[in-house]
KOLGU-96886 format. One record per residue (C-alpha): x, y, z; residue number from 1. Coordinates in nm, 3 decimals, decimal comma. Example, Ala and Ser with C-alpha at 12.3 -4.5 7.8 and 13.67 -1.06 7.14 Angstrom:
REM residues 2
LUMGU:1,230:-0,450:0,780:1
LUMGU:1,367:-0,106:0,714:2
***
This chain:
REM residues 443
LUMGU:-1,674:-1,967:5,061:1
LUMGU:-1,626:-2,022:4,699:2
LUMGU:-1,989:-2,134:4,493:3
LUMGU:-1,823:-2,370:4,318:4
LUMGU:-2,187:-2,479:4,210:5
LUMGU:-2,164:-2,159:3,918:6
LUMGU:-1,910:-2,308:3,753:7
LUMGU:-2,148:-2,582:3,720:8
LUMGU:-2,433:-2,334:3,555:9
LUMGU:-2,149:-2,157:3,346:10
LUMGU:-2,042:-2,505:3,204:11
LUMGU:-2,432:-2,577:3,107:12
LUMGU:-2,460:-2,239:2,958:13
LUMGU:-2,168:-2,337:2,761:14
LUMGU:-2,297:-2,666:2,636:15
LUMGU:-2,651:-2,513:2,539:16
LUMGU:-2,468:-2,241:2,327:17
LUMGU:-2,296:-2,487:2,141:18
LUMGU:-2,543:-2,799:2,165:19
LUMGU:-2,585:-2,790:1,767:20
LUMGU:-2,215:-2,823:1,678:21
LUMGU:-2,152:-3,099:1,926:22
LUMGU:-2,145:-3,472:1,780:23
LUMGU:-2,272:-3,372:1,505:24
LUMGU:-1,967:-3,482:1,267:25
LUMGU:-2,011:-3,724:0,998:26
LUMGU:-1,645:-3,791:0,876:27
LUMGU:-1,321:-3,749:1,022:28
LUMGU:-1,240:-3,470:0,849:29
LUMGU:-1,511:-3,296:0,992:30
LUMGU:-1,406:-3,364:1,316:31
LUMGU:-1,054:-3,283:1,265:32
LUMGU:-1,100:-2,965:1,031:33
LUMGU:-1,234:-2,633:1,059:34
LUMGU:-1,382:-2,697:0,703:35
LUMGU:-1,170:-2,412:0,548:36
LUMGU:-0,860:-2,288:0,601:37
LUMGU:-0,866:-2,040:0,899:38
LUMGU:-0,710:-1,667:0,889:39
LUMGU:-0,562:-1,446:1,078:40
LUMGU:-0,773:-1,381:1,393:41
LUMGU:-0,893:-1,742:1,375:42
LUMGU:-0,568:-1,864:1,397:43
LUMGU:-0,456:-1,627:1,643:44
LUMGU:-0,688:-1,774:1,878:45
LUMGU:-0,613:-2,117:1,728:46
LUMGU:-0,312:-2,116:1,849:47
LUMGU:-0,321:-1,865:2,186:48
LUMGU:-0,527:-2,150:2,325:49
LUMGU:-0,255:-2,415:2,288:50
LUMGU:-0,070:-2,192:2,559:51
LUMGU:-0,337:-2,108:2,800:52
LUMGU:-0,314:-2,413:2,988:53
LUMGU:-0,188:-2,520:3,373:54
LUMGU:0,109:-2,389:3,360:55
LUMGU:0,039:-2,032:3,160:56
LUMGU:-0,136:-1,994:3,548:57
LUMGU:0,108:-2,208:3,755:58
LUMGU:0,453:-2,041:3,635:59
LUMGU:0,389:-1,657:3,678:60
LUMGU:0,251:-1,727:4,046:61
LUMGU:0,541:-1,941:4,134:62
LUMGU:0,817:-1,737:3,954:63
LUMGU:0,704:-1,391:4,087:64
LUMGU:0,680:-1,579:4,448:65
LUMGU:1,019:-1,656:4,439:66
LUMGU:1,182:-1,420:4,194:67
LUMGU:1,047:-1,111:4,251:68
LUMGU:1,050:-0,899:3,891:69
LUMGU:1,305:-1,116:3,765:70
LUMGU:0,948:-1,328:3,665:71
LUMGU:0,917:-1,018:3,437:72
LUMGU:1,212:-1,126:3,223:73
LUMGU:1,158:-1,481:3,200:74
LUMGU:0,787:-1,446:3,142:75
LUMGU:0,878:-1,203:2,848:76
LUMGU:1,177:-1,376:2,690:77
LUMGU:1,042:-1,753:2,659:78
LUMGU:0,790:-1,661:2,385:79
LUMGU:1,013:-1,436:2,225:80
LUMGU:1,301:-1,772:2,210:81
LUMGU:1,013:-1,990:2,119:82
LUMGU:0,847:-1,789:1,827:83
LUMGU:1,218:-1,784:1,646:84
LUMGU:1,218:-2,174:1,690:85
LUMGU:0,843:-2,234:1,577:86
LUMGU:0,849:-1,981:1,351:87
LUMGU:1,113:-2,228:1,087:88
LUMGU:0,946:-2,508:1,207:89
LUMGU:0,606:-2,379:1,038:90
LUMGU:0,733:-2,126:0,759:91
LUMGU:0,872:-2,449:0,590:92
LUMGU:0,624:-2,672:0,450:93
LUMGU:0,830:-2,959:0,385:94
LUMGU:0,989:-2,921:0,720:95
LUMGU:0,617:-2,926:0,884:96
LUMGU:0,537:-3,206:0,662:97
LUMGU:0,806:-3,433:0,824:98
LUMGU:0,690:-3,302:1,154:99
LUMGU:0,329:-3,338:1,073:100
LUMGU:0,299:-3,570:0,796:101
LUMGU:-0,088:-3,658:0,918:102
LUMGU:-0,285:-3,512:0,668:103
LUMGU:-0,599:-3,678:0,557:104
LUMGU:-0,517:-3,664:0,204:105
LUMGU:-0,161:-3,789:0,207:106
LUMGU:-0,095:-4,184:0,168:107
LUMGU:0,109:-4,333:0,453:108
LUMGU:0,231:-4,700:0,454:109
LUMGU:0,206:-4,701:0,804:110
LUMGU:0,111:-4,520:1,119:111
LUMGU:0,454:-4,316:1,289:112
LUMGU:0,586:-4,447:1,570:113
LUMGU:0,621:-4,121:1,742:114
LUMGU:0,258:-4,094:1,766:115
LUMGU:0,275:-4,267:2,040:116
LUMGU:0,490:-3,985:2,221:117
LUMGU:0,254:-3,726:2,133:118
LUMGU:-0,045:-3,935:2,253:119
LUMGU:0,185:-3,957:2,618:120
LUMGU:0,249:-3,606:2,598:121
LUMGU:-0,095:-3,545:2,551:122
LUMGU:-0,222:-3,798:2,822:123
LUMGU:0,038:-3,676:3,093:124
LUMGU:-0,102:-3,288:3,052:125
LUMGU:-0,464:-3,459:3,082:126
LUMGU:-0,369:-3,618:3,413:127
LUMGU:-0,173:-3,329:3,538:128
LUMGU:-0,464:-3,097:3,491:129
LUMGU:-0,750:-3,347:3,570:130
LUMGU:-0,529:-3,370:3,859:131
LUMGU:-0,540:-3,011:3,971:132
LUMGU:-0,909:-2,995:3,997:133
LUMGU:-0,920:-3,281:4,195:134
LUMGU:-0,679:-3,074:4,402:135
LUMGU:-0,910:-2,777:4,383:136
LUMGU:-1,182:-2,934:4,501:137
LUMGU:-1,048:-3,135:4,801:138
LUMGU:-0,856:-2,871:4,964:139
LUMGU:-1,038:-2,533:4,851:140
LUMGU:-1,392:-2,619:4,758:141
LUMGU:-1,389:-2,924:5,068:142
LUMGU:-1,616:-3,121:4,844:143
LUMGU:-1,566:-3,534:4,714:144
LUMGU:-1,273:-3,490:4,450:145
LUMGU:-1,459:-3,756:4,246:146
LUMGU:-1,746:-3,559:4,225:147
LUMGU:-1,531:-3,252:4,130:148
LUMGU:-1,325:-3,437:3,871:149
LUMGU:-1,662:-3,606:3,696:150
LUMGU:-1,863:-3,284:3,658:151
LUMGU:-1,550:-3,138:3,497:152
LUMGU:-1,459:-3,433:3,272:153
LUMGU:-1,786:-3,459:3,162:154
LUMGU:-1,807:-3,120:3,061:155
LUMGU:-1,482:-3,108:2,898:156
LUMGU:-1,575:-3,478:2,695:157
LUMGU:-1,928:-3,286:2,577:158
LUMGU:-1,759:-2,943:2,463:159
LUMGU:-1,371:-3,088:2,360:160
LUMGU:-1,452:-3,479:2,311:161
LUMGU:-1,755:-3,420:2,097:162
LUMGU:-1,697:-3,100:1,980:163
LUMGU:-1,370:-3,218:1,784:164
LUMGU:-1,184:-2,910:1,624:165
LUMGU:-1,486:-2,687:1,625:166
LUMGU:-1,490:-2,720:2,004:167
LUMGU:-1,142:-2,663:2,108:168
LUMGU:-1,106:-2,354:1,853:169
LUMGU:-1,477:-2,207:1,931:170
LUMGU:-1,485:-2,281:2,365:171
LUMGU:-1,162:-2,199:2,329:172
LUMGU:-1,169:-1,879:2,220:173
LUMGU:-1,467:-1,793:2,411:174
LUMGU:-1,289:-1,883:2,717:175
LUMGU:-0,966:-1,656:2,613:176
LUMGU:-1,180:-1,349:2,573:177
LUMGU:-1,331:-1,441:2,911:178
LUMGU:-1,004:-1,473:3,053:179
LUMGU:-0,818:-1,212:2,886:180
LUMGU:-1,111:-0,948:2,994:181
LUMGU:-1,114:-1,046:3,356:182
LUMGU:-0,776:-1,051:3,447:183
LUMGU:-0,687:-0,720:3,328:184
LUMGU:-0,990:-0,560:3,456:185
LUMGU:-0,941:-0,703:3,821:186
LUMGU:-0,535:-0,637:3,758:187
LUMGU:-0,643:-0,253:3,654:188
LUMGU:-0,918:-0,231:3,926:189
LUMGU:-0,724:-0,338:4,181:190
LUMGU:-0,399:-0,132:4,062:191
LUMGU:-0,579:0,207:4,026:192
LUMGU:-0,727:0,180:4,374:193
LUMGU:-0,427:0,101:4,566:194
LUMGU:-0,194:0,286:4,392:195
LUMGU:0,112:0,140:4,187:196
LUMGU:0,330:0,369:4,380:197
LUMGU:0,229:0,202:4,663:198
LUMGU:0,209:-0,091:4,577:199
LUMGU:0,562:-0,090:4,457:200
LUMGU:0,705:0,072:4,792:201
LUMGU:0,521:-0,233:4,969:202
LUMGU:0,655:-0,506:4,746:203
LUMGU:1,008:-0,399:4,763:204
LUMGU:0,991:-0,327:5,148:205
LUMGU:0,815:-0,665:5,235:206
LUMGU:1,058:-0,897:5,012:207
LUMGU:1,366:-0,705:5,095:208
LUMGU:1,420:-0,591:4,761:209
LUMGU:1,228:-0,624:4,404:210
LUMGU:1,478:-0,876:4,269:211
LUMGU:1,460:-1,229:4,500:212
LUMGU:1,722:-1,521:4,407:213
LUMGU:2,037:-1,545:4,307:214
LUMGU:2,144:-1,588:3,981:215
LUMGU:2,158:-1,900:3,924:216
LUMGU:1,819:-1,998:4,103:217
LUMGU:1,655:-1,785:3,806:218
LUMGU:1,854:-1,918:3,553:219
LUMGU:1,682:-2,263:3,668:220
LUMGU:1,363:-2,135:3,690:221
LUMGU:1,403:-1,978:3,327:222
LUMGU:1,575:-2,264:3,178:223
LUMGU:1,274:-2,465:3,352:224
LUMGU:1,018:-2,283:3,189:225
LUMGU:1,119:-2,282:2,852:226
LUMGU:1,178:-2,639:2,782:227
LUMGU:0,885:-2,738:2,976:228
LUMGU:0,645:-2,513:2,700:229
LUMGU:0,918:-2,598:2,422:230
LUMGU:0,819:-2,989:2,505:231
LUMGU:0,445:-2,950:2,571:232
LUMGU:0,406:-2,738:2,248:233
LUMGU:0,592:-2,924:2,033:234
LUMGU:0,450:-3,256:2,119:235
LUMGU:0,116:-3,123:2,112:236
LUMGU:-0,125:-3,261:1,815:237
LUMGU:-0,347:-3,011:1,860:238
LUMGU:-0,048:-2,717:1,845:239
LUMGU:0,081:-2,900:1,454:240
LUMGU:-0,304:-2,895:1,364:241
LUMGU:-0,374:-2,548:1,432:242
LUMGU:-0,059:-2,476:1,256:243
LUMGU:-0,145:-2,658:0,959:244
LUMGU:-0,494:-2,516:0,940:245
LUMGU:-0,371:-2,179:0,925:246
LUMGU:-0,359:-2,028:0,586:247
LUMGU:0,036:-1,993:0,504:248
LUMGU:0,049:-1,644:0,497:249
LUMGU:-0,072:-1,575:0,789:250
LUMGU:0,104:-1,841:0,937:251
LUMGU:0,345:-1,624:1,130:252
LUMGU:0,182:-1,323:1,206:253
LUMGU:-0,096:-1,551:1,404:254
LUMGU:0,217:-1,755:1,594:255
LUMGU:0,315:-1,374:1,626:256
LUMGU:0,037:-1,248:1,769:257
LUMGU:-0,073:-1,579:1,994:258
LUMGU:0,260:-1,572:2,140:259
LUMGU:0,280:-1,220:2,261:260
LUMGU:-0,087:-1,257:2,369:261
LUMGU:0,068:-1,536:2,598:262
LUMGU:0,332:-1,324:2,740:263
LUMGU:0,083:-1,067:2,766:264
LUMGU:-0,112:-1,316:2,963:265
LUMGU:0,143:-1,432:3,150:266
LUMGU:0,247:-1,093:3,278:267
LUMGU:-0,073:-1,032:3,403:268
LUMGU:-0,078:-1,284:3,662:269
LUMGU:0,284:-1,211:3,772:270
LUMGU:0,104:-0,853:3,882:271
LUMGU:-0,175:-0,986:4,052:272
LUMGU:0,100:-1,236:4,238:273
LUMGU:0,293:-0,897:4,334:274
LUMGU:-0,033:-0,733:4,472:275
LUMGU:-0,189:-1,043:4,668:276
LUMGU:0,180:-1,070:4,816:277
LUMGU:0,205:-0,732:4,906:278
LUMGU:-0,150:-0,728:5,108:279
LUMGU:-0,143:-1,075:5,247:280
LUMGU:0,171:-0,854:5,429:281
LUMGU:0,049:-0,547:5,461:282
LUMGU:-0,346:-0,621:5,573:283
LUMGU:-0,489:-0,683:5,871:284
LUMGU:-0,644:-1,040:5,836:285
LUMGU:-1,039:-0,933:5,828:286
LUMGU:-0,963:-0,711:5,556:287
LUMGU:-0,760:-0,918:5,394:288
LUMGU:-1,030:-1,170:5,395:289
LUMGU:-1,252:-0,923:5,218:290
LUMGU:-1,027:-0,775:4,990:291
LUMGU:-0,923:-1,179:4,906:292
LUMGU:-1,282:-1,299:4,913:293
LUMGU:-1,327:-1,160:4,560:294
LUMGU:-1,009:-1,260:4,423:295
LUMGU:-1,018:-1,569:4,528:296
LUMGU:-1,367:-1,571:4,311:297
LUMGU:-1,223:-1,437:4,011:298
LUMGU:-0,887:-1,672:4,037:299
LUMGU:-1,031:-1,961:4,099:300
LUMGU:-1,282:-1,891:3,789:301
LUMGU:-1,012:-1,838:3,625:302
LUMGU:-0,795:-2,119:3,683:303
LUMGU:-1,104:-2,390:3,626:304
LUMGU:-1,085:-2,216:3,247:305
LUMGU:-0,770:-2,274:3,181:306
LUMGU:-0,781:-2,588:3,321:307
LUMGU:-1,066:-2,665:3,125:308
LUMGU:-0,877:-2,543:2,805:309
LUMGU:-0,548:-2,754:2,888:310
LUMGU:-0,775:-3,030:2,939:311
LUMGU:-0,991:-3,029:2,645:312
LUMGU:-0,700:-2,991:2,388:313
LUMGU:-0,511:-3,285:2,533:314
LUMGU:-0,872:-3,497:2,496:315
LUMGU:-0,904:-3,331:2,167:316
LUMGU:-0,533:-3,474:2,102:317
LUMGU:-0,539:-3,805:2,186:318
LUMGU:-0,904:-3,900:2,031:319
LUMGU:-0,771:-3,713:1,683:320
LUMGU:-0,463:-3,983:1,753:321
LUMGU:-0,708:-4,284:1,811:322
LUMGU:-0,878:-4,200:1,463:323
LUMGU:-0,520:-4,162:1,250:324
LUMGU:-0,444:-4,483:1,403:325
LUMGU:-0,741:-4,686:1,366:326
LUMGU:-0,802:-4,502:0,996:327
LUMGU:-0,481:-4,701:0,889:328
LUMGU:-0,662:-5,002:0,960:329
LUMGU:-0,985:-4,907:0,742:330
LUMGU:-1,103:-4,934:0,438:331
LUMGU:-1,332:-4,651:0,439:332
LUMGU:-1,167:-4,322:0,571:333
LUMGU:-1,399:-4,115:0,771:334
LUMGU:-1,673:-4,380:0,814:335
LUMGU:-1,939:-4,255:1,118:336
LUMGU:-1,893:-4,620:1,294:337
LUMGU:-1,517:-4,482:1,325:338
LUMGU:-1,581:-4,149:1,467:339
LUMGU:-1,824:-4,363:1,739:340
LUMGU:-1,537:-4,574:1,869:341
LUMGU:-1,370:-4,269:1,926:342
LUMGU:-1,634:-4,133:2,139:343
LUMGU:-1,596:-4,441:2,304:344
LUMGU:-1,236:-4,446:2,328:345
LUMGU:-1,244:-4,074:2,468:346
LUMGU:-1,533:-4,210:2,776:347
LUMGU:-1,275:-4,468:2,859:348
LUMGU:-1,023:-4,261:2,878:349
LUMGU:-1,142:-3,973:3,038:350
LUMGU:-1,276:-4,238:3,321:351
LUMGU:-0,980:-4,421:3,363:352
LUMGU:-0,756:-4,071:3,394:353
LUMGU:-1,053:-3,952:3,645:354
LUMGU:-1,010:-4,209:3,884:355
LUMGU:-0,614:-4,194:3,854:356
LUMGU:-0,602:-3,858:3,929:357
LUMGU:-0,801:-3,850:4,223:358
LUMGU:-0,538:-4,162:4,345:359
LUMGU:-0,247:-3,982:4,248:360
LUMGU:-0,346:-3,621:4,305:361
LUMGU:-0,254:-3,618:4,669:362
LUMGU:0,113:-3,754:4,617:363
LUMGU:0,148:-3,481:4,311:364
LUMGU:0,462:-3,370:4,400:365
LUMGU:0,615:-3,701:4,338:366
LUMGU:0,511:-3,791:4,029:367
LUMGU:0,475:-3,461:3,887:368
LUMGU:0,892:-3,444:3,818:369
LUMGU:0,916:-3,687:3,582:370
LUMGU:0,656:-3,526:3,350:371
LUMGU:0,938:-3,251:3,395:372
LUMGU:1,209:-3,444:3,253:373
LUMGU:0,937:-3,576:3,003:374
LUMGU:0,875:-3,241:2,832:375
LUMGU:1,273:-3,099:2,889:376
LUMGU:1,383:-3,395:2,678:377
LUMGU:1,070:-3,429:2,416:378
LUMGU:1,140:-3,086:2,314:379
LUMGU:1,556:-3,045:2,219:380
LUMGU:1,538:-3,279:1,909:381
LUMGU:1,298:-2,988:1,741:382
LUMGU:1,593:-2,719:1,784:383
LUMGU:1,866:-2,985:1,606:384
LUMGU:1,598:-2,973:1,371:385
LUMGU:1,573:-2,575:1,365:386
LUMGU:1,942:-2,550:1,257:387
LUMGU:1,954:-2,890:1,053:388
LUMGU:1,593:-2,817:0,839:389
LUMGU:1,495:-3,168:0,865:390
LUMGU:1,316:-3,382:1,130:391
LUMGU:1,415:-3,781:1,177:392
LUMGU:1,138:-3,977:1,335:393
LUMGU:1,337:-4,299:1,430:394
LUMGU:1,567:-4,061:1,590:395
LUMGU:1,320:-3,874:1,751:396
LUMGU:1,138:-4,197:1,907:397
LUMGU:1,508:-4,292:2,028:398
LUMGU:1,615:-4,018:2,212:399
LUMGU:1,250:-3,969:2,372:400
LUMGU:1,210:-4,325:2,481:401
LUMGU:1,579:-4,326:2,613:402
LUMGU:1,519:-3,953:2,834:403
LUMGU:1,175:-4,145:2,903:404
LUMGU:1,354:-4,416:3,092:405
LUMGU:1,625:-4,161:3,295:406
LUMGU:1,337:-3,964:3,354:407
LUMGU:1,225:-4,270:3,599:408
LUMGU:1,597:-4,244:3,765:409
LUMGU:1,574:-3,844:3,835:410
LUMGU:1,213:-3,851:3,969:411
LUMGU:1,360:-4,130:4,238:412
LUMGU:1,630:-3,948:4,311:413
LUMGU:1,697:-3,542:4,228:414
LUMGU:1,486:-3,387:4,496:415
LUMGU:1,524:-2,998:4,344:416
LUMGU:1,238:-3,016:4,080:417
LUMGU:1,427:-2,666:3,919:418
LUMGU:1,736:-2,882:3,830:419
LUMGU:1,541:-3,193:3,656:420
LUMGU:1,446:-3,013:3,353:421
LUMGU:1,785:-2,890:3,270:422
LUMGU:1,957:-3,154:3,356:423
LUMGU:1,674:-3,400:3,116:424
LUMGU:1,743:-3,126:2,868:425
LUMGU:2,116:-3,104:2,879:426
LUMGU:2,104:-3,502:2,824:427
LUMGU:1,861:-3,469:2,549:428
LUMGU:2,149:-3,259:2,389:429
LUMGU:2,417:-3,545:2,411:430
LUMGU:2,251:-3,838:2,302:431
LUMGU:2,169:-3,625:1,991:432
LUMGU:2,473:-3,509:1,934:433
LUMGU:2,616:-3,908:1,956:434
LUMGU:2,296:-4,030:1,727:435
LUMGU:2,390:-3,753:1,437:436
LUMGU:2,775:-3,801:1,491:437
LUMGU:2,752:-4,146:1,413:438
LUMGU:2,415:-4,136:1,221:439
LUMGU:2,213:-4,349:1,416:440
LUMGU:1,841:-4,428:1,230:441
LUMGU:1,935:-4,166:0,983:442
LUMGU:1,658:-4,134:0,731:443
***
């Protein structure tokens, strides 16, 4: 049995640490800004926590499952495509600026458009991962999912919510260390007593091979993977903050660094998947129960953190969105009253997604594929822009809201979840190629 009540006294330790930071903003550039320009380890972390999220847990476990080592090369190549992509898409300020044009002290006429695509991006990842723990604590913990989803909301509204930017980079980066620490200590631990040898001899005996699938099954799986992080990075507001509150020359070597961290990361799990596959075959069931018993512990742990994480940077996202937009409307930028209806907002919210993820949460695997083709298709426009140097926003809102609505269409009626996201993708690619062939909302 899992005491799901420590996560409970870990999350209170948490808040007490950090009870003199939290709500304690005056302005919204407090709440938005680190108050100086960060540097190289601070925006390492800055930006490693935009990736430790759901899916940094989700993907290894389901790709070694069904791949075998081929999760090895996926795992490992996806950050290395992405940093290339990100990596002209934040060395170039005016680029970043088109991008990102939300700085406090820049005048804008009006509010983007395509703010409202990174506040969906932002609340789809909050229900997906609100949605999880409800998961977690139905069918593993056996406990109320409301009462789950509540005590975890609430905790991530106190530390994320309130805590603004100095939550999400500080918890955050707490949480990494914790994460980082225990996962390659249990990984080591576990390695060292069982033997790699054997545990390699095992794995390849028990799946019939090291390398599962054919290739074109892992080409979907790797194709899947990328332009699901390509999307939810690039249509993250808390991912273009972090990047903008990096100091510009050590802009790259922290996306350097966070990204291989990720990989890093992401490797790890794929050889804890190998060794709880090879046991789970090899062990008897009572020892397997005890061997389990503590990583199940440590997982679990594990997975509420980077839940947590996923969570609080999407809340982070969308109550830094409220404020642009409502800022617009004000005649005093920054005012206290503001940052209060944002707190409000952010209670609202996080209610309203509470209560819709403990509805939806049981039927996840229905909905869950057009968030899919949501990401796939949010993310191609940034690679036109990657070989073009400039971003267009009307195009941008055009091509998302069109893949938004066929997104509808392959959630009703592709029933291979590996084949929606290249297929959004591959879409994504002709409409933009028809909008800049005949220069449709070019700016």
């Amino acid at each position: 049995m899992i005491d799901w009540y420590l996560l409970i006294f870990i999350a209170f330790t948490l808040v007490i640490l950090f009870l003199e930071k939290i709500g304690s903003h005056r302005t919204i550039y407090d709440y938005m800004n680190p108050g100086k320009e960060m540097g190289l380890s601070e925006g390492t972390y800055s930006l490693l926590t935009q990736f430790l999220s759901g899916a940094t847990f989700l993907f290894p476990f389901i790709l070694t499952e069904k791949g075998g080592l081929s999760s090895f090369f996926i795992l490992s190549t996806v950050p290395f495509l992405l940093y290339f992509l990100l990596v002209k898409l934040t060395s170039s300020q005016e680029l970043l600026n088109q991008v990102f044009p939300f700085q406090l002290d820049i005048s804008m006429k009006a509010t983007p458009y395509y703010l409202l695509i990174f506040a969906f991006s932002s609340l789809g990842s909050f229900l997906i991962h609100t949605s999880l723990v409800a998961i977690i604590f139905r069918d593993l913990f056996h406990h109320s999912p409301i009462l789950g989803v509540f005590l975890f909301l609430s905790f991530g509204f106190i530390l994320f919510g309130l805590g603004g930017n100095y939550g999400v980079n500080k918890i955050g980066t707490l949480l990494s260390f914790a994460i980082f620490f225990v996962v390659s200590f249990t990984a080591l631990t576990l390695y060292l007593r069982t033997g790699i040898g054997l545990v390699y001899e095992q794995f390849n005996y028990y799946l019939n091979g090291i390398f599962t699938g054919g290739f074109t099954e892992n080409g979907l799986f790797f194709l899947t993977f990328l332009f699901i992080m390509l999307g939810h990075t690039l249509t993250s507001f808390s991912f273009w903050s972090s990047i903008n509150n990096v100091k510009s020359n050590h802009r790259l070597s922290a996306l350097r660094f966070s990204l291989f961290s990720w990989a890093a990361l992401s490797l790890a799990f794929a050889v804890l998947t190998i060794y709880i596959v090879v046991q789970s075959k090899a062990l008897p069931l009572s020892q397997l129960v005890q061997i389990n018993g503590l990583l199940s512990h440590i997982i679990i742990y594990i997975v509420i953190a980077m839940l947590a994480i996923g969570t609080g940077h999407s809340l982070y996202s969308l109550v830094s969105l409220f404020l642009y937009a409502k800022s617009r409307q004000q005649t005093q930028l920054g005012s206290h009253q503001l940052l209060k209806q944002a707190y409000l907002a952010g209670i609202i919210l996080s209610i309203m997604t509470g209560f819709s993820a403990v509805w939806l949460s049981p039927n996840i695997k229905a909905w869950l594929p057009y968030f899919v083709s949501f990401f796939s298709s949010a993310g191609v426009p940034f690679i036109f822009a990657y070989f073009k140097g400039s971003f267009h926003q009307k195009q941008y809102n055009l091509i998302v809201g069109l893949m938004g609505i066929t997104g509808l269409w392959m959630n009703a009626s592709i029933d291979n979840i590996w084949v929606i996201a290249p297929i959004s993708a591959l879409l994504s690619f002709i409409v933009q190629m028809i909008v800049s062939r005949f220069k449709i909302f070019q700016t």
